[in-house]
N, C-alpha and C positions, 0 to 999 in steps of 0.2 A: 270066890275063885274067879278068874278073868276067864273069859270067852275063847272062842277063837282072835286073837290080834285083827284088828283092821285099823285101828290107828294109833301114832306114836304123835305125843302131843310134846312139848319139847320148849322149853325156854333158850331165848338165844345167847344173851351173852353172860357166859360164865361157864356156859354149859357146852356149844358148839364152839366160841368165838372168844379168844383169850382178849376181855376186855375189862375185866374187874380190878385190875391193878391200875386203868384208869381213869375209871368212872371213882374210884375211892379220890385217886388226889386233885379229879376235880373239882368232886364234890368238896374236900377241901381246901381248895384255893377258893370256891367260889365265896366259901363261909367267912373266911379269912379278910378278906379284899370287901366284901358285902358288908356282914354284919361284924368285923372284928370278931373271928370268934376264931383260937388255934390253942388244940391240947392234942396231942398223941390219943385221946379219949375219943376225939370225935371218929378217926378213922377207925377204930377197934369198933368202936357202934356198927359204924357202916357196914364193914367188914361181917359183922354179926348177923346184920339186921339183913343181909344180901335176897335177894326176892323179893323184898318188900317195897311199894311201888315209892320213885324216887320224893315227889310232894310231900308225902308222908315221913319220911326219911327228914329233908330239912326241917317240917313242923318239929318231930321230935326232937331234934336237937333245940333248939330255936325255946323249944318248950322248957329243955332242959337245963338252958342259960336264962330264962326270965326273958327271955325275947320276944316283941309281936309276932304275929305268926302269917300276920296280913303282908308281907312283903315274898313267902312264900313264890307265888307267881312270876316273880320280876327274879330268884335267884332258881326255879327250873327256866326259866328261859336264856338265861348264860350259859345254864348248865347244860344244855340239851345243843345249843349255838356249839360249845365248845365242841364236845364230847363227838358230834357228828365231824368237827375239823380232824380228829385222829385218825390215824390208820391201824387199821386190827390185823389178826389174823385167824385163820383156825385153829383149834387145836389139832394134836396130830390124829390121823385116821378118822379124822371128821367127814371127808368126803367119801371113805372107802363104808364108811358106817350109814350114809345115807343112800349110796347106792346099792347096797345090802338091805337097807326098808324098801327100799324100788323094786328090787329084785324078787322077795315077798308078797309084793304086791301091797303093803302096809301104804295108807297115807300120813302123810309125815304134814302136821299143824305148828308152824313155830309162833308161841305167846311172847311178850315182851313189854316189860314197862318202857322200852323206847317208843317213839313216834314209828308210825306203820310207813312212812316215807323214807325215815332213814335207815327202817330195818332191810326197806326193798335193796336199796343202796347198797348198804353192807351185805346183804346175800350174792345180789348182783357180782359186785366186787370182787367176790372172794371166790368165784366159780361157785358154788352149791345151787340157784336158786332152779335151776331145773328137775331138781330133786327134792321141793315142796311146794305144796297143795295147794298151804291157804299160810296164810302169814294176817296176826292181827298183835297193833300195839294199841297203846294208852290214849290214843286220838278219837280211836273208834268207841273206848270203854277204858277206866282206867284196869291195870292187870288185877284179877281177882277172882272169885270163884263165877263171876260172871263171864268172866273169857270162857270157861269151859262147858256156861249154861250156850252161850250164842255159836260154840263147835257145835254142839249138841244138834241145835235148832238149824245149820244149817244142811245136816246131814239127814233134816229129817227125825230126830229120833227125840226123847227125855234126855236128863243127867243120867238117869238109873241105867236106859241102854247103850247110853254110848259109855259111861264109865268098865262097862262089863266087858267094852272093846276095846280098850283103850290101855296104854299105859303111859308115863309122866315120866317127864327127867328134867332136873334141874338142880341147881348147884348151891341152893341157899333156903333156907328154913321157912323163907316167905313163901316160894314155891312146896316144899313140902304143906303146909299148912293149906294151899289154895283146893291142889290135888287130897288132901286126906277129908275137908270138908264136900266134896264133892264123890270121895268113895271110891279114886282112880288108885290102881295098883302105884305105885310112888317108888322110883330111883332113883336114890339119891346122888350126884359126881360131886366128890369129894376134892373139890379142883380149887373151890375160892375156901370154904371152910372146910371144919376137921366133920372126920364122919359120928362122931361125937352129937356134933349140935345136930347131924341131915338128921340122924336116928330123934334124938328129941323132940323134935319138931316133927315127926310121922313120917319118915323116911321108912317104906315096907323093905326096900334093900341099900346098901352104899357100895359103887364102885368106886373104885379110887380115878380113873380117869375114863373118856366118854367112851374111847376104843374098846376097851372093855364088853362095852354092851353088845358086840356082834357074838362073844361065846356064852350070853345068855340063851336059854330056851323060853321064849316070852311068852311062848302058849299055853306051858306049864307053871307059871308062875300062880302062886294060891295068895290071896288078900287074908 
């Protein structure tokens, strides 16, 4: 059963920040142009595989064509070059949903397989970032159930008590899997995939979009 709330740990894009429609094509352009490699197969991976930090992402493919896996490095670095040149936005009631954790008094953690510079950027950008706490991406660690050991640690506490404080959101199955190995209440937004795979992947609930989660009662939520 969760605690009293004191924090909302949160992935950024997919989940606050409508970006997965192009981090998918440019993860395949980069495959395309790199390694020669274009099937309607590789995006449906992506798309599947969403949470899951991007390195790992091209290995698997890369894997999945009999590809070395050593050039890995050289295609997140276009991909990452790129994907910072876009412009995002939010989803809708993304800012009226973080000022409502303010309002709470929750503090609001955003994880992210991007880089911790280009996530300031993009908060920055988008008005939200005076409505979170702490912000860490894949520079500092890459994303994984270690993002949620070093929340922990720097609030002072174990995984075991801040999991009990805590609850997740995010919009891909890599993220349910990070959150369920570490014991965090798990919501799944139903925004990049179907609520289908959040649930299979240890999704504890699935809203269909983020706004939603302000007519949650997250105190009562049971694990």
């Amino acid at each position: 059963m969760v605690k009293k709330i004191k924090y909302i740990v949160t992935d950024l894009n997919g989940t606050l920040v409508d970006a997965m429609p192009t981090y998918t094509r440019v993860f395949c352009d980069v495959l395309k142009r790199r390694a020669g490699l274009e099937s309607p197969e590789i995006a449906k991976y992506s798309i599947a595989a969403t949470g899951k930090a991007w390195d790992e992402q091209f290995a698997a493919v890369l894997e999945m064509h009999e590809q070395p896996k050593g050039v890995v490095p050289e295609l997140m670095g276009e991909f990452c070059e790129l994907v910072n040149q876009e412009k995002y936005s939010l989803y809708p009631q993304v800012e009226e949903l973080l000022q409502f954790f303010k309002a709470k008094n929750y503090k609001v953690f955003v994880t992210s397989g991007s880089g911790t510079g280009a996530m300031i950027k993009r908060i920055y950008e988008l008005g939200i970032f005076p409505y979170v706490d702490f912000i860490l991406g894949f520079d500092v660690y890459k994303k994984s159930p270690k993002h949620i050991e070093m929340l922990a640690e720097k609030e002072g506490m174990n995984v075991k008590d801040f999991a009990e404080q805590a609850v997740y959101f995010g919009d891909g199955p890599g993220d349910m899997q990070i959150a369920d190995i570490c014991n965090i209440y798990t919501i799944g937004v139903a925004q990049s995939v179907s609520p289908e795979i959040l649930k299979e992947a240890g999704a504890d609930l699935v809203i269909e979009k983020i706004g939603e989660a302000m007519d949650l009662k997250l105190d009562k939520l049971k694990k």
